[in-house]
NUKEBA-109187 format. One record per atom (N, C-alpha, C): x, y, z; residue in three letters. Coordinates in steps of 0.001 Angstrom, whole numbers, padded with zeros to 6 digits, always signed. Each point is the difference from the previous one (the first is absolute). Layout:
N
XYZala/...
END
This chain:
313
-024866+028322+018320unk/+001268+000464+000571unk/-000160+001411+000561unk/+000643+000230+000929unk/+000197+001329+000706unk/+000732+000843-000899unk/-000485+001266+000754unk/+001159+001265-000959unk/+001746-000345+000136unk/-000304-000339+001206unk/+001708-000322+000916unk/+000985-001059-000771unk/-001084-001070-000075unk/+000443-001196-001056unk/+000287+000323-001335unk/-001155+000611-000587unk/+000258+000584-001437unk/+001680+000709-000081unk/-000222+000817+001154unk/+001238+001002-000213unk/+001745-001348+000461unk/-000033-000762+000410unk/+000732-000791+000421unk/+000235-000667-000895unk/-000952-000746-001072unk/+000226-001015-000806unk/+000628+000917-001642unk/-000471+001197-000067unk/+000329+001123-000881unk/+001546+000190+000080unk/+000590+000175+001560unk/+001400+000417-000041unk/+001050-000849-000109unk/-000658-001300+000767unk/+000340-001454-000545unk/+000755-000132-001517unk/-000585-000529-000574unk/-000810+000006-001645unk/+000651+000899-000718unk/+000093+001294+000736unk/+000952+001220-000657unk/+001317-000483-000260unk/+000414-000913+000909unk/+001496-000082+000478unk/+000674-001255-000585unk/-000872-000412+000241unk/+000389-001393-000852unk/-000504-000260-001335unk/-000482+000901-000767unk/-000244+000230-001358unk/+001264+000781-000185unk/+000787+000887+000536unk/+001234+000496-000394unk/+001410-000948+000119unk/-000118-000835+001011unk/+000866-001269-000225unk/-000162-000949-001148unk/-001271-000015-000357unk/-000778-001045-001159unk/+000977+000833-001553unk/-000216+001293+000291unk/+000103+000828-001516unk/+001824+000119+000411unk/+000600+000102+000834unk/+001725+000544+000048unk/+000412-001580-000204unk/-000095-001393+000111unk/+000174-001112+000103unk/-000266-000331-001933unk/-000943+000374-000621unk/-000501-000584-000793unk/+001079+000760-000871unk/+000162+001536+000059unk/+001254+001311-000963unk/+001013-000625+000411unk/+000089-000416+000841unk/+001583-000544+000194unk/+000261-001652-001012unk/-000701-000549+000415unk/-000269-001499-000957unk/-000054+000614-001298unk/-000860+000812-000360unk/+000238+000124-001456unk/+000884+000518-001018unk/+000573+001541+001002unk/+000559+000925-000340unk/+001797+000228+000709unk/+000155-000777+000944unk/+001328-000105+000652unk/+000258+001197+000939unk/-000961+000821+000271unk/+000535+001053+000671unk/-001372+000608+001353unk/+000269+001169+000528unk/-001061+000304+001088unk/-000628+000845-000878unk/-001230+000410+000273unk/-001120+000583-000079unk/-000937-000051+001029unk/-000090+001775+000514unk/-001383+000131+001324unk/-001306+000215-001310unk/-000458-001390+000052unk/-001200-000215-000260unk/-001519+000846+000958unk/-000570+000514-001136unk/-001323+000600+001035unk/-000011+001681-000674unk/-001331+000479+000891unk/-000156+001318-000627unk/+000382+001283+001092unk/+000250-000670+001161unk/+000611+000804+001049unk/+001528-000337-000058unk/+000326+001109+000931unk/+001482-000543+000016unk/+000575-001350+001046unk/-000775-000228+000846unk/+000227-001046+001178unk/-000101-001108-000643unk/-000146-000930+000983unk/+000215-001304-000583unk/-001299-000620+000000unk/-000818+000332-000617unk/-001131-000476-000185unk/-001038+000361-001626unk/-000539-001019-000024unk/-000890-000140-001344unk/-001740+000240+000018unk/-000314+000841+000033unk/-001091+000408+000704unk/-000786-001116-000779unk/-000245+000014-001485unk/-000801-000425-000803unk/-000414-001478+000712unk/+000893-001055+001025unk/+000191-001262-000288unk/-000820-000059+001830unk/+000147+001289+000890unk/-000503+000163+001183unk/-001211+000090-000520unk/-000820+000981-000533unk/-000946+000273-000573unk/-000861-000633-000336unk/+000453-000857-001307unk/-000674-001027-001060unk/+000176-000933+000446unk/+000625-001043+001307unk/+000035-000943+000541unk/-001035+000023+000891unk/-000153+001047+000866unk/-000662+000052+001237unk/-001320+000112-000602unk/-000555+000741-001184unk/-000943-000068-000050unk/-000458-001520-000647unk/+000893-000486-000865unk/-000381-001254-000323unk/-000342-001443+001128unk/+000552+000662+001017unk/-000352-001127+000944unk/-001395-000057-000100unk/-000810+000936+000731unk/-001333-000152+000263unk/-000627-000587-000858unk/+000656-000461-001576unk/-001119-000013-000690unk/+000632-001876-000206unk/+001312-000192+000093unk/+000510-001412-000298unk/-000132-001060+001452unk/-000110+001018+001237unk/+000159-001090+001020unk/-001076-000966-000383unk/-001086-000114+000036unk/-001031-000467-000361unk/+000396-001439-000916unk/+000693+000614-000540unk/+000069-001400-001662unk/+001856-000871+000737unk/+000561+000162+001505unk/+001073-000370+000070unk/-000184-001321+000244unk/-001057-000775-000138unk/-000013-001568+000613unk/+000046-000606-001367unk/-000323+000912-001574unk/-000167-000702-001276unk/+001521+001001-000807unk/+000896-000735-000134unk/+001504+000629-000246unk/-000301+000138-001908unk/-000670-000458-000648unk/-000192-000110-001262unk/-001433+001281-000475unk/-000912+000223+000643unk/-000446+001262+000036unk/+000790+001047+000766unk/+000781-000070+001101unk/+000640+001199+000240unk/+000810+000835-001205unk/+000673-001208-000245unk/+000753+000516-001253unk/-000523+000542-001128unk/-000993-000463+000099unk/-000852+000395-001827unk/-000231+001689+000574unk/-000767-000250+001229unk/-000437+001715+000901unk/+000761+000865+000014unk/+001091-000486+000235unk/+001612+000540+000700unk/+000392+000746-001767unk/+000315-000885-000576unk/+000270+000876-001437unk/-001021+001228-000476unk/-001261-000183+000022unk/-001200+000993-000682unk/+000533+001582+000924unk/+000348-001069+001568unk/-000306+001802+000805unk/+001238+000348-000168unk/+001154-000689-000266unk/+001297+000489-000122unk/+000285+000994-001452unk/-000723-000263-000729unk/-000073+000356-001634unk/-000599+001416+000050unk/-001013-000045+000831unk/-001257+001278-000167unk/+000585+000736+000831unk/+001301-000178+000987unk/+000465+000851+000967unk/+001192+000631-000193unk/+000881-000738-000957unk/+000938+000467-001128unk/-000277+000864-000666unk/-001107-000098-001063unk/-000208+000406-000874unk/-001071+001330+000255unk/-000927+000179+001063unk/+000076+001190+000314unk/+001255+000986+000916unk/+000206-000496+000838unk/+001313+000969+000691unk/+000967+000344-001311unk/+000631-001093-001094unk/+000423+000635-001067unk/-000512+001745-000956unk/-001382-000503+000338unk/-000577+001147-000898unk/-000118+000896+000468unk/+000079+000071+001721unk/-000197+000882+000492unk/+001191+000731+000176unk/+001147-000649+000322unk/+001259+000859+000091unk/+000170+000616-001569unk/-000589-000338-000964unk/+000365+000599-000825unk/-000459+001298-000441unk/-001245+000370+000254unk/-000641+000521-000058unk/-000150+001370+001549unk/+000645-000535+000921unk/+000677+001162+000750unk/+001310+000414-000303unk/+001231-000452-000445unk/+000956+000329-000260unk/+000717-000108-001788unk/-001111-000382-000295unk/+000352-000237-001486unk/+001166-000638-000475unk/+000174-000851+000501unk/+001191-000998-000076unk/-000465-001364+000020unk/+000669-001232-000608unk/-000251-001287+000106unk/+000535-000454+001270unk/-000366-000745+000968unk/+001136-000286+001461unk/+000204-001717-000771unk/-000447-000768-000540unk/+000647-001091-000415unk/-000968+000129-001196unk/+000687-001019-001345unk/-000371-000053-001347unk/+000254-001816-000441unk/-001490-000438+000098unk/+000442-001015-000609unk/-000131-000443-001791unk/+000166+000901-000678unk/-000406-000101-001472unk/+000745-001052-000744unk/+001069-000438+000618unk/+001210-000867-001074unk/-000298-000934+000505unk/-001131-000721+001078unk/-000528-000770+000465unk/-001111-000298-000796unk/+000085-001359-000314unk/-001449-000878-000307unk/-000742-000067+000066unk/-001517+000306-000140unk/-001229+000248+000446unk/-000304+000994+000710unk/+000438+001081-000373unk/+000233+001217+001259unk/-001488+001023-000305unk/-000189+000498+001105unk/-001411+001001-000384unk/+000598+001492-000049unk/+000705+000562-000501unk/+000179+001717+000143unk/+001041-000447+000872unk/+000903-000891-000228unk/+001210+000172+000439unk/-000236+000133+002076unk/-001417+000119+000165unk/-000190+000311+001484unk/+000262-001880+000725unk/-000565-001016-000855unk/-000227-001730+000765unk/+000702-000512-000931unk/+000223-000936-000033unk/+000446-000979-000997unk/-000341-001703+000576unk/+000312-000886-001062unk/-000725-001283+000707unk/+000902-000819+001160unk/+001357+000153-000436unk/+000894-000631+001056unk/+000460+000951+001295unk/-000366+000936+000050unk/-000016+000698+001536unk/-001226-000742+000314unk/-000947+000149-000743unk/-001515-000269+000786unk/+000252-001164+000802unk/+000499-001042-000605unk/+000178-001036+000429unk/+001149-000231+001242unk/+001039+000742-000144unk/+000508+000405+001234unk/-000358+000497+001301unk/-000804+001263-000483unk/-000861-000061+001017unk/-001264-000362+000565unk/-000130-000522-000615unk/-001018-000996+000201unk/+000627-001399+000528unk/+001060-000564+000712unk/+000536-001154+000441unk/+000400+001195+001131unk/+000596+000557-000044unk/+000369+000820+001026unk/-000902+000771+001318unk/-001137+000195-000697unk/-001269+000454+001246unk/-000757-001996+000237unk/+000470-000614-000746unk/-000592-001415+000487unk/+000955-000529+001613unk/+001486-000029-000563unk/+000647-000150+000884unk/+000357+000781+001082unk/-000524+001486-000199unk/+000182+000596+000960unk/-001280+000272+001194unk/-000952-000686-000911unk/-001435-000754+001100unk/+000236-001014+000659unk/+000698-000922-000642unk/+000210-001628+000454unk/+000475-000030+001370unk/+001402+000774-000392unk/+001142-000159+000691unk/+000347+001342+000960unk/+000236+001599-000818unk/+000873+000684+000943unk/-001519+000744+000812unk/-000986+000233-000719unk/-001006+000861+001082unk/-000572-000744+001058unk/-000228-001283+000535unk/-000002-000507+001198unk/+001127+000246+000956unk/+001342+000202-000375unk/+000846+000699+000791unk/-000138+001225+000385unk/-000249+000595-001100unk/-000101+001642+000196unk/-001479+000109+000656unk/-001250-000754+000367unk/-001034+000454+000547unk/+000680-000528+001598unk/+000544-001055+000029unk/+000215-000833+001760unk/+001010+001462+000341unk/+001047+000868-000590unk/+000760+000703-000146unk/-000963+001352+000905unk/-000975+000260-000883unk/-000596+001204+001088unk/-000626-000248+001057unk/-000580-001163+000048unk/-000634-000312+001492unk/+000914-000435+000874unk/+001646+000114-000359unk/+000471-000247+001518unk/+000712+001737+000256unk/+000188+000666-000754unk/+000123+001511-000314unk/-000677+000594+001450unk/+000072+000725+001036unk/-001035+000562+000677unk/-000420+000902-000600unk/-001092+000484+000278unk/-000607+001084-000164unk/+000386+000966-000561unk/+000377+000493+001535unk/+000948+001691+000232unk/+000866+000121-001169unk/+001404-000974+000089unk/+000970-000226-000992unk/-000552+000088-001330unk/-000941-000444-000139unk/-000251+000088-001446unk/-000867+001298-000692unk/-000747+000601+000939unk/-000064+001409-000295unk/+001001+000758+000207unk/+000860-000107+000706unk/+001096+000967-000006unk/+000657-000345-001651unk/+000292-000898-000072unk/+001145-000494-000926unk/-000614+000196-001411unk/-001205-000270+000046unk/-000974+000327-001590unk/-000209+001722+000173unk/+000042+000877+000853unk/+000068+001433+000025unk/+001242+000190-000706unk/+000908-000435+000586unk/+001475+000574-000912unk/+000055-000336-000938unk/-000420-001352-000321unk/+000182-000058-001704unk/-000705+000704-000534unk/-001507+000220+000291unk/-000887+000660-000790unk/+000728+001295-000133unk/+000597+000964+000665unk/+000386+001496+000108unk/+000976-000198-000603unk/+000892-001085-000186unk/+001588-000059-000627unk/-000501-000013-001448unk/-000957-000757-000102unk/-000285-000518-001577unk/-000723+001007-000691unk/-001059+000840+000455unk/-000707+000922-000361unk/+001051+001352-000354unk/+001343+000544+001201unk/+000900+001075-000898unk/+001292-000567-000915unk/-000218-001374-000189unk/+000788-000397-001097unk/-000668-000447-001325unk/-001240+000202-000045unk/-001246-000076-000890unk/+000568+001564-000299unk/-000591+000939+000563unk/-000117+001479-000613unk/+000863+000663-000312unk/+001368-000571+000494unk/+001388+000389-000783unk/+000302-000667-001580unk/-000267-001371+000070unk/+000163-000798-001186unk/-001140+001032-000978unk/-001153-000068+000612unk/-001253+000764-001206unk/+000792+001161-000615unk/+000123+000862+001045unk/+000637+001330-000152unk/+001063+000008-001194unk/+001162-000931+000095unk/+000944-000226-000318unk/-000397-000702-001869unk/-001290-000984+000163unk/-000423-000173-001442unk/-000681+000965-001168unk/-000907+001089+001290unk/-000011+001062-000521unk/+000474+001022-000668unk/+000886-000239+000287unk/+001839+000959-000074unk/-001004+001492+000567unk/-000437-000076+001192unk/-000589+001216+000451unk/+001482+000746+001130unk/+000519+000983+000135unk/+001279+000260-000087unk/-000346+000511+001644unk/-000430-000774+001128unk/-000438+000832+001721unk/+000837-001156+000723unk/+000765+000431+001014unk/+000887-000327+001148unk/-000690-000370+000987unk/-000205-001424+000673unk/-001102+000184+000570unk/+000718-000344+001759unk/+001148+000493-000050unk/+000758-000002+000997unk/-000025-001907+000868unk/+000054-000020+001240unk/-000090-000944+000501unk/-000530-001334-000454unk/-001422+000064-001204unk/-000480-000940-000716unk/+001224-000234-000663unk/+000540+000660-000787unk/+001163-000024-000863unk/+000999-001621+000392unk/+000514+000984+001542unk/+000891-001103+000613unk/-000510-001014+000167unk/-001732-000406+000367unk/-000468-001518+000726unk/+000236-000573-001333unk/-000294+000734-001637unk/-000110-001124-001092unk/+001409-000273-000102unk/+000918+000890+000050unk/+001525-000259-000072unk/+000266-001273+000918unk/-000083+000187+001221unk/+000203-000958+000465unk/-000518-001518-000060unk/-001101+000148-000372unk/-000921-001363-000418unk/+000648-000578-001258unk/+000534+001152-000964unk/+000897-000672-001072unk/+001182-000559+000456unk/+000761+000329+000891unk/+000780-000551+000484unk/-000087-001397+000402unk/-000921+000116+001154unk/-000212-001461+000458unk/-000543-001457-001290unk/-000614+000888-000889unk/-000532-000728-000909unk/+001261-000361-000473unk/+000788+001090-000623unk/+001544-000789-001034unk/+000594-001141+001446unk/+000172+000520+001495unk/+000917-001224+000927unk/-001113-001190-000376unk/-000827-000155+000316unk/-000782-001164-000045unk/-000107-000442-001186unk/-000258+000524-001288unk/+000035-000855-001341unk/+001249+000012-000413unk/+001519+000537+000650unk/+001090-000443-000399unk/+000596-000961+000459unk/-000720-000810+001015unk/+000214-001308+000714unk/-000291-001141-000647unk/-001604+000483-000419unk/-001175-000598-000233unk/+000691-000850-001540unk/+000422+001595-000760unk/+000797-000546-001043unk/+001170-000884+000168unk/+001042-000145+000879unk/+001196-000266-000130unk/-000355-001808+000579unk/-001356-000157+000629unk/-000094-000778+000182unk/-000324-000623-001110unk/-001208+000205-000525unk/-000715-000307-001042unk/+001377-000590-001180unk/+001109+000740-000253unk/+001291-000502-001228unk/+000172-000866+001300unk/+000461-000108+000552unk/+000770-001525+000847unk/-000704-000920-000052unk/-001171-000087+000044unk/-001160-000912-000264unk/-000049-000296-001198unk/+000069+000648-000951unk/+000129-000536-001759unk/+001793-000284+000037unk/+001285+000538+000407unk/+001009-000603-000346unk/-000348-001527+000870unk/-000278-000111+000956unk/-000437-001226+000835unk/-000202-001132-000768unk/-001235+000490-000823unk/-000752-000934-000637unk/+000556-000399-001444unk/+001019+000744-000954unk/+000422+000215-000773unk/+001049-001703+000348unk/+001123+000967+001213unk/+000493-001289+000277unk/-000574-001304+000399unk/-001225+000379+000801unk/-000335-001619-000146unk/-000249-000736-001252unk/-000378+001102-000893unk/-000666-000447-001342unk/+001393-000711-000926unk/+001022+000592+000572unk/+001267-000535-000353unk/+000480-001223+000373unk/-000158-000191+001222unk/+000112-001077+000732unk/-000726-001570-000039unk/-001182+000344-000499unk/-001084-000785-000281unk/+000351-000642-001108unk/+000746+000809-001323unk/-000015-000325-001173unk/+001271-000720-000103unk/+001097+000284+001483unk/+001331-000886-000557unk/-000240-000982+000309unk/-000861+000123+001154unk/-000568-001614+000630unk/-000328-000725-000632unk/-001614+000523-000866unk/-000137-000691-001403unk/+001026-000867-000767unk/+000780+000881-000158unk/+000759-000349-001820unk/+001063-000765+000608unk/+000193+000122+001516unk/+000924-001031+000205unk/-000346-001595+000655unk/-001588-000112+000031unk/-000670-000703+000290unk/-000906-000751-001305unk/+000208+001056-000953unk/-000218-000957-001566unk/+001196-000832-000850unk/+000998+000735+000423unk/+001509-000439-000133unk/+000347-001145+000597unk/-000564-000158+001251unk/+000245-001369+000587unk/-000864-001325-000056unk/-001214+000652-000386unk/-000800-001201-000346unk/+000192-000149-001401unk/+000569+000685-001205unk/+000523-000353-001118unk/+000924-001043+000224unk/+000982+000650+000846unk/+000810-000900+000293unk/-000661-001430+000161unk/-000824-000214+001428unk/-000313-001117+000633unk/-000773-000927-001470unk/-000742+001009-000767unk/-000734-000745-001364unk/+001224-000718-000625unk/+001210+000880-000311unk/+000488-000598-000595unk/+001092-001632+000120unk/+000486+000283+001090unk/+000682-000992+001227unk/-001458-001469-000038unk/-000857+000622+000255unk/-001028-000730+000132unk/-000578-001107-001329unk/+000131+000892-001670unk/-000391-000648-000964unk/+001642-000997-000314unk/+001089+000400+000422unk/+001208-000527-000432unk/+000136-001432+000983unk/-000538+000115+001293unk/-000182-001268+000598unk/-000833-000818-000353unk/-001610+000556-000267unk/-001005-000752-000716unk/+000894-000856-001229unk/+000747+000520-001194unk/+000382-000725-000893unk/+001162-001428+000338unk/+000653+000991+001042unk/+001199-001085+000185unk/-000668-001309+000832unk/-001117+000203+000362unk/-000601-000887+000965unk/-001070-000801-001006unk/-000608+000627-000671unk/-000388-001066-001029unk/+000519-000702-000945unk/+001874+001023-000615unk/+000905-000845-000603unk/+000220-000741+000870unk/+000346+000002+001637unk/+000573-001623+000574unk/-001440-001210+000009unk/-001116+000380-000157unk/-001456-000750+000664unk/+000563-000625-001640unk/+000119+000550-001242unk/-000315-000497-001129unk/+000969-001430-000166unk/+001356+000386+000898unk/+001022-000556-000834unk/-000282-000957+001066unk/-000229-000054+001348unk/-000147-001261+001242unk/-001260-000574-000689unk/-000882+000648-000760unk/-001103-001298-000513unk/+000402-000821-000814unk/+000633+000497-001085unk/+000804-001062-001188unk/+000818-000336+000268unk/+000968+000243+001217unk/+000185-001328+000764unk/-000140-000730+000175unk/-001218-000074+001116unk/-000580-000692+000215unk/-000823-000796-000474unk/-000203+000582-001033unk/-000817-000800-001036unk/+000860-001077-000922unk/+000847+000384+000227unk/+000880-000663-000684unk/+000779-001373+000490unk/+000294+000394+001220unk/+000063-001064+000721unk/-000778-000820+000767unk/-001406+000382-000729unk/-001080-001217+000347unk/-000118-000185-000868unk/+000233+000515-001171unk/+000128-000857-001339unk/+000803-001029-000165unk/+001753+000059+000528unk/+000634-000665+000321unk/-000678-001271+000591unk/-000203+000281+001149unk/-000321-000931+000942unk/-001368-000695-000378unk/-000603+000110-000590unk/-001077-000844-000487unk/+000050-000517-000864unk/+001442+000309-001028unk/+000230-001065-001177unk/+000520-000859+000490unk/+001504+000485+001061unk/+000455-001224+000986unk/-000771-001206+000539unk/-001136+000367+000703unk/-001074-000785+000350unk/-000769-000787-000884unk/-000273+000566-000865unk/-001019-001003-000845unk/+001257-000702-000566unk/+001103+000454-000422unk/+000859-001313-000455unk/+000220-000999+000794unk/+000312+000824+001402unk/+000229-001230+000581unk/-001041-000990+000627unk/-001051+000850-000077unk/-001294-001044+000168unk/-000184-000622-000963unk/+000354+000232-001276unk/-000545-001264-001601unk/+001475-000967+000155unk/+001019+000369+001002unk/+001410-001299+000088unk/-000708-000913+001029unk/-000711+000897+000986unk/-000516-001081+001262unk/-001055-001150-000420unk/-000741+000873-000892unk/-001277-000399-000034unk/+000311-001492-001076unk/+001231+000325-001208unk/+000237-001111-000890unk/+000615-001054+000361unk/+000808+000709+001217unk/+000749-001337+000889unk/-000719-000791+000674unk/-001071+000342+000858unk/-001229-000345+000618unk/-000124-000929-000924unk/-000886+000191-001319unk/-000527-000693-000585unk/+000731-000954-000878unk/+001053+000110-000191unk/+001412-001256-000242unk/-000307-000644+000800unk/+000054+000389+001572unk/+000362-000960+001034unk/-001592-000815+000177unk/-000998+000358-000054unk/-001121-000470+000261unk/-000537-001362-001567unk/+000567+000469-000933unk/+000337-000991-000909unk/+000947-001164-000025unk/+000683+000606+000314unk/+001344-001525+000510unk/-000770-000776+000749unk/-000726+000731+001359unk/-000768-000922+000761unk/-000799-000832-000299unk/-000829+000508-001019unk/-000990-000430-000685unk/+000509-001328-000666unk/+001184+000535-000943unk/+000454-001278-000947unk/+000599-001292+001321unk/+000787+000589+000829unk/+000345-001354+000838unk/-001803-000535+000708unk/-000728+000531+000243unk/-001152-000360+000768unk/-000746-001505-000715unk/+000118+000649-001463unk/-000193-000478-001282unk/+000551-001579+000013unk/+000933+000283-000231unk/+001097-000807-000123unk/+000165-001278+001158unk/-000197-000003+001121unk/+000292-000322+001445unk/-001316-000640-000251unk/-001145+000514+000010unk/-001397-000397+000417unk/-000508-001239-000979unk/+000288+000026-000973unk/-000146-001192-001392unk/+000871-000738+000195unk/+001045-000546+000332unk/+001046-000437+000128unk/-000434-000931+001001unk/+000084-001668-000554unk/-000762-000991+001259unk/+001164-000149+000677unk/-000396-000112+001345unk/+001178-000216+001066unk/-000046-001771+000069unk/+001449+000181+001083unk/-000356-001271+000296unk/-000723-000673+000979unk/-000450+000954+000792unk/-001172-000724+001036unk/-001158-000731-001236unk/-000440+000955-000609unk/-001236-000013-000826unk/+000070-001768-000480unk/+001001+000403-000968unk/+000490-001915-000625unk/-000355-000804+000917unk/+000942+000257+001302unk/-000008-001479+000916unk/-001604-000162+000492unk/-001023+000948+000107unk/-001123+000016+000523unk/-000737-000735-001439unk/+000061+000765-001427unk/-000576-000347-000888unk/+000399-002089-000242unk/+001401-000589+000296unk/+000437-000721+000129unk/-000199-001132+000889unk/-000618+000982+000854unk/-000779-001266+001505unk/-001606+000430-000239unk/-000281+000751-000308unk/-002100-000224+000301unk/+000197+000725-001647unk/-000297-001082-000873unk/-000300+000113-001379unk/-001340+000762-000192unk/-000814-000149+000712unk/-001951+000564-000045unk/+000759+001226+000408unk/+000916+000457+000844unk/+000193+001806+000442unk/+000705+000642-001315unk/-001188+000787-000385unk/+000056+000946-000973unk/+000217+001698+000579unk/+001536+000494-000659unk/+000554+001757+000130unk/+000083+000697-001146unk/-001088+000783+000032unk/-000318+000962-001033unk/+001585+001071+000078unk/+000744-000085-000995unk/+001020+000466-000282unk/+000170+001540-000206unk/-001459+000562-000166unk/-000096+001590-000284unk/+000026+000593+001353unk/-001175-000641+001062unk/+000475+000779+001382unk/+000617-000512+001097unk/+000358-001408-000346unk/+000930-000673+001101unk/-000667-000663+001185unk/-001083-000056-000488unk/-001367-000529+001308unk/-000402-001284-000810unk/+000440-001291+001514unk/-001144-000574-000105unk/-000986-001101-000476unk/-000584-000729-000708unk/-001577+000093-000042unk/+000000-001674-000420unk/-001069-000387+000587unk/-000207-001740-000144unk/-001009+000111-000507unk/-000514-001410-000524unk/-000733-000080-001111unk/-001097-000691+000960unk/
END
């Protein structure tokens, strides 16, 4: 990377690490805070420690599961010295994570790490391909002009803030006013930044409200529908129960009907097929009178009386 780039992706990075930190005080804390060690609206640490982390993560952006592992180590070692170092120029803590879990000297702890460490992943993935297509359509000219003023704006609002941590007691006239004013713009812009940031959580609050009447009035109705639903199941198997023994019943009926009246048919049948029998009986043994007058004229013609046929000797 060029000096030009370096210095571009630095002021970048600055700026939107101070939206990252006034967004996150507001979510947590309900109110504004100009996040950063200058008075403007910028976070040097996140220009800084980002830009330099590129050079070393672009490399690993095609494998998203080593970036991240990378992304945490350099995020940790970049914390945790700039921690020591502000402390050790101004003798003050600038953040303390000790009431935190796994914390080293209160400078890292394990769940920032991990924050930032998803945060330089996604901000490889996703926002620094914008922000690199971002300077190459930038011209030139414009962008040295425009990185001069920041650099000169940011550098006498650096030496007022120092001055000022120092409690070194010198007027430094006109510097005075550029940091004044940079505080200014910093409170208009993170008092937006903020007011947006609560509309966005009341937003979501209500949706979160909204979601949940939906819910409970959508468990309410399928209670309902369960219940409507098990009360028909019964009444519908009380009617299936009572139309079977019915029905069963009246094929019970009807098949005693039947076989009775099939054992009346069947005995009448067989009355009647007996009567026949006995007259058949009766009729067939019984010499007529042809038989006589024949037996009467050809004495040799012999009629076997059992089948009515017949037969000469």
């Amino acid at each position: 990377m060029s000096f030009l780039e370096i210095l571009f992706y630095v002021t970048v990075y600055s700026f939107l690490g101070w939206c990252v930190e006034v967004i996150y005080h507001t979510a947590k804390y309900g109110d504004f805070s100009n996040r950063g060690l200058v008075n403007g609206p910028v976070c040097t640490i996140y220009g800084v420690g980002f830009t330099g982390a590129i050079g070393i993560l672009y490399s690993f952006r095609d494998n998203v599961f080593v970036l991240f592992a990378v992304s945490i180590v350099l995020a940790t070692a970049l914390e945790f010295l700039t921690g020591w170092v502000l402390e050790k120029l101004f003798h003050e803590k600038w953040w303390d994570y000790s009431k935190e879990p796994f914390n080293v000297k209160g400078y890292i702890c394990l769940r920032f790490s991990l924050i930032w460490g998803l945060a330089c992943t996604g901000a490889m993935v996703a926002v620094h391909p914008l922000i690199e297509k971002l300077y190459h359509v930038i011209p030139h000219k414009a962008m040295v002009i425009g990185l001069g003023i920041c650099v000169v704006i940011y550098l006498a609002d650096l030496s007022v803030t120092v001055i000022e941590i120092r409690k070194l007691q010198i007027r430094l006239g006109i510097v005075k006013g550029i940091s004044d004013c940079m505080d200014d713009i910093a409170n208009f812009l993170g008092s937006n930044l903020h007011e947006s940031t609560l509309d966005v959580i009341k937003k979501g609050e209500e949706g979160k409200e909204f979601l949940q009447e939906a819910h409970d009035a959508y468990v309410e109705k399928r209670e309902a529908l369960q219940l409507s639903m098990a009360e028909n199941r019964e009444m519908f198997l009380g009617r299936l129960s009572y139309e079977t023994e019915r029905l069963k019943k009246n094929f019970d009926e009807s098949r005693d009907d039947f076989s009775k009246s099939f054992e009346e048919r069947r005995d009448k049948l067989l009355q009647t097929l007996a009567n026949l029998r006995k007259r058949y009986e009766k009729t067939s043994f019984k010499p007529s009178h042809t038989k006589h007058r024949l037996e009467r004229s050809f004495p040799a013609l012999h009629f076997d009386d059992r089948d009515g046929k017949g037969q000469s000797d």
